[in-house]
C-alpha positions as CSV (number, residue, x, y, z in Angstrom):
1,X,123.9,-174.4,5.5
2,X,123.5,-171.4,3.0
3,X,123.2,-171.5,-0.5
4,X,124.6,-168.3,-1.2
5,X,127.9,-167.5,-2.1
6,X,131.0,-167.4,0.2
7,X,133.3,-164.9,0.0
8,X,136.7,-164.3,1.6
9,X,137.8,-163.1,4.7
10,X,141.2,-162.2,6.5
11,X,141.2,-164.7,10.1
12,X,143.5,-164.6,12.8
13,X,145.5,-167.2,14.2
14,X,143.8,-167.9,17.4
15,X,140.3,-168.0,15.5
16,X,141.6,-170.6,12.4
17,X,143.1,-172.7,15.3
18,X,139.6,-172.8,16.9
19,X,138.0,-173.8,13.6
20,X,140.1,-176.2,12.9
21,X,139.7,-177.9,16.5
22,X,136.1,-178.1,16.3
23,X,136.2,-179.1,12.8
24,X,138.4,-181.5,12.2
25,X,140.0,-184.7,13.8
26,X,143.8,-183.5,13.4
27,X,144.8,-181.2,15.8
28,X,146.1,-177.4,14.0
29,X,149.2,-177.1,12.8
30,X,152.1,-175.7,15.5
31,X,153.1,-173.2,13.0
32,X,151.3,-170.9,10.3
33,X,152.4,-167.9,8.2
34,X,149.1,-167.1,7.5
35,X,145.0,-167.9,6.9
36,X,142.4,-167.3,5.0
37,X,138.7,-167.8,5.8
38,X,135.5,-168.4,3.7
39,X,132.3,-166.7,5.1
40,X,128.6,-166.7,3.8
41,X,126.9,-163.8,3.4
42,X,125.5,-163.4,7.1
43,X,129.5,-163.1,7.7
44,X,129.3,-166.4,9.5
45,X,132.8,-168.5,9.0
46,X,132.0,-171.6,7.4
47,X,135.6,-172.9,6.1
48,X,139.5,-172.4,6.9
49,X,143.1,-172.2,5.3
50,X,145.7,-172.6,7.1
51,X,149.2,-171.6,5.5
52,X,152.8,-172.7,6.9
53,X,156.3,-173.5,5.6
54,X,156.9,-176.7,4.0
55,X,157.3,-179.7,5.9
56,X,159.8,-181.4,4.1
57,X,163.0,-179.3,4.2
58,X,164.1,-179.7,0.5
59,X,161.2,-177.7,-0.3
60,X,161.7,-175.0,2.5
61,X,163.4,-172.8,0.0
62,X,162.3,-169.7,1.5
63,X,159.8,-168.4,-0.6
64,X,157.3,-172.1,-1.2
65,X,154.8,-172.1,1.2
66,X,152.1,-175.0,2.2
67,X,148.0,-175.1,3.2
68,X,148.6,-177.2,6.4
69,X,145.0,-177.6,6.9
70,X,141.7,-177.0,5.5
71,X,138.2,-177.4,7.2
């Protein structure tokens, strides 16, 4: 892996999903709002946010969200 810095980067659905699968021994989460990626400075993804509603419904309030996964 690099040692340079990682910056962020907008990643779309399909493409955290994939991360996360490949990544990571819990399968993605059904539902997201949004993600976020990390990426070196060859633009290669090394890391994923994934960002959903709360899963307990006392805190689905409407406007508290929750990172579902990270890889």
């Amino acid at each position: 892996m690099s040692e340079g810095r990682l910056r962020l980067v907008p990643v779309r659905s399909r493409e955290a999903k994939d991360f996360v699968r490949r990544h990571r021994h819990h399968a993605p989460p059904p539902g997201q709002i949004f993600a976020v990626g990390a990426a070196d400075e060859q633009g290669t993804l090394r890391a994923v946010a994934i960002v959903g509603r709360p899963v307990a419904r006392h805190l689905d309030d409407g406007s508290t969200l929750e990172v579902a996964r990270t890889s």
